[in-house]
N, C-alpha and C positions, 0 to 999 in steps of 0.2 A: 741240562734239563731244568736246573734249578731257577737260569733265565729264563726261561721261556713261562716256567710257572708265575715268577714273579710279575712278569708281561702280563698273562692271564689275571691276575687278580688287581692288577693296575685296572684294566680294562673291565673287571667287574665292578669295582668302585667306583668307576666315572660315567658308569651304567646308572647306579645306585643311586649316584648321591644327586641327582635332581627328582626322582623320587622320595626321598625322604624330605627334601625342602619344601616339597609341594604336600606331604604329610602334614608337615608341622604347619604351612599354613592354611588348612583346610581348618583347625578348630577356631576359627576367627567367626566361623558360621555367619550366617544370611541375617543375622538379626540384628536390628538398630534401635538403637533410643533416643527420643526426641525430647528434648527435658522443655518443659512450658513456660511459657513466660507470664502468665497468669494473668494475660486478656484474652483470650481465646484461640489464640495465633500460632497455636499448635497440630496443626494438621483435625483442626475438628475433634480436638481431645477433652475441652473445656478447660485450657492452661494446666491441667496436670504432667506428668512426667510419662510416656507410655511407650508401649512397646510395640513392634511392628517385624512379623517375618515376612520374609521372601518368601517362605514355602510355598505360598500357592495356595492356601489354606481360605482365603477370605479374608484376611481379616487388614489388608490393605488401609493404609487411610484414606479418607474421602476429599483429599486434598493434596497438593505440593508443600502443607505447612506454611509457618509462618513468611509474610516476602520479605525477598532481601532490601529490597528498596521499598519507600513511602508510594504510594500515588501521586502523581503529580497531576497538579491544580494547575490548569493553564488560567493566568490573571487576566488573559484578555483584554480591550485596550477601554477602559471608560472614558477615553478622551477622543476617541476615534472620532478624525474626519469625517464629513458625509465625502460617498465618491465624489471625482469631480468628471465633467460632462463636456465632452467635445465633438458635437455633429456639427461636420462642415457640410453633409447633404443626408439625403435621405434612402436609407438600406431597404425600406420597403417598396417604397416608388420607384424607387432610381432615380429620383430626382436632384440635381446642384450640380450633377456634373458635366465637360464636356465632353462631347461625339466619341464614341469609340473606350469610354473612361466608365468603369463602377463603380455604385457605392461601397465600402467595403468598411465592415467595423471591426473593431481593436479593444482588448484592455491591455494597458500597462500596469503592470504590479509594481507595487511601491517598492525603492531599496532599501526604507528601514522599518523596524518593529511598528507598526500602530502607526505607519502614514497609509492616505487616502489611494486607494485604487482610481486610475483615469480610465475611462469606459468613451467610447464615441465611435466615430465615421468617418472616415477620408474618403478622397476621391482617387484612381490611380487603374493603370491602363488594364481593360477586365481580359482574364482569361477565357479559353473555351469548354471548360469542365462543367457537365453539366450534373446530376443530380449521380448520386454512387460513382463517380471519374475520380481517378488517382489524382492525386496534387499533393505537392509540397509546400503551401501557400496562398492566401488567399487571392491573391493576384493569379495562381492557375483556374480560377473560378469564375465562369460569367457573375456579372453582376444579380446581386438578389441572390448569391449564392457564399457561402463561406466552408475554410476549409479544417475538419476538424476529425478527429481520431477516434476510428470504434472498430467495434473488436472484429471487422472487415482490412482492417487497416486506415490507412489517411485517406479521406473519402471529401469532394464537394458537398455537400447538402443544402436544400434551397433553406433560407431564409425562413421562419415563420412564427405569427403572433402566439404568445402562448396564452392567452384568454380570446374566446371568442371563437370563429370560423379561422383555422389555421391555414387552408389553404394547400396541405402535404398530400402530395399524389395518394390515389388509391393504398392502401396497407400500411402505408407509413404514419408514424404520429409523431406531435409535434413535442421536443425533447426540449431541455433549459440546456444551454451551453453557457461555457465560460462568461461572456459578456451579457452583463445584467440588463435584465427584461429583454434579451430575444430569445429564442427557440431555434433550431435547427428540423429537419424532417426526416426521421432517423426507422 
């Protein structure tokens, strides 16, 4: 009988004893202190030392506190290239190219910091997508059409001047895309 009892109070103590662990760390309480670094960078304290509960009470700070990190200053490049410009024909007209060929226009992004963007037109065999038609590429696009990404998915869209008479069908207007000074009809 005497084992059995001593079983029993094995097993009330391994009952207990995460109760009492969870005891002891309940006086840790919900409250924090934020000590100031005495430019203002303290949760909206005015650099003093303060305090802040969890309760729920209100009295929250008006902030995340000081950041862990600086701001970062992008330096930008003061020495920047103007783009550079390559039309072999023409993406409004459809003109330079031959029989059966669009115009179709391109930027290439630079490979390094603060080189010059190339912006222009090639000529190359046009596709049949016509104005909202899926396409992977500008070549799935009749000519006067380019193929670019909204929130329909990868879409055709015609071509158009962004000052002046655009030209974009009925309800559509005329959007800046990737490649500078044209417009898409979005």
């Amino acid at each position: 009988m005497t084992a059995m009892r001593l079983r029993s109070a094995l097993v009330f103590l391994a009952l207990l004893a995460p109760a009492a662990a969870l005891a002891g760390a309940a006086g840790c309480g919900d409250t924090v202190n934020v000590p100031g670094d005495g430019i203002g960078g303290a949760g909206g304290a005015g650099g003093s030392s303060s305090t802040f509960s969890g309760s729920g009470s209100g009295n929250a700070p008006p902030d995340g506190g000081a950041d862990a990190l600086p701001d970062y200053v992008d330096p930008g490049c003061p020495d920047a290239a103007a783009p550079i410009e390559e039309f072999f024909c023409d993406p409004y007209e459809q003109q330079g190219c031959l029989r059966g060929e669009g115009c179709f226009i391109f930027v290439d992004y630079p490979t390094e910091p603060c080189g010059p963007e190339t912006y222009g037109a090639f000529c190359a065999p046009a596709g049949f997508g016509g104005q909202g038609e899926p396409c992977f590429g500008a070549q799935d696009c009749q000519g006067g059409f380019t193929c670019v990404i909204t929130g329909s998915g990868t879409q055709c869209v015609q071509l158009c001047a962004l000052e002046g008479e655009d030209g974009c069908p009925a309800g559509l207007v005329c959007e800046a895309i990737d490649v500078e000074g044209f417009g898409g009809c979005l």
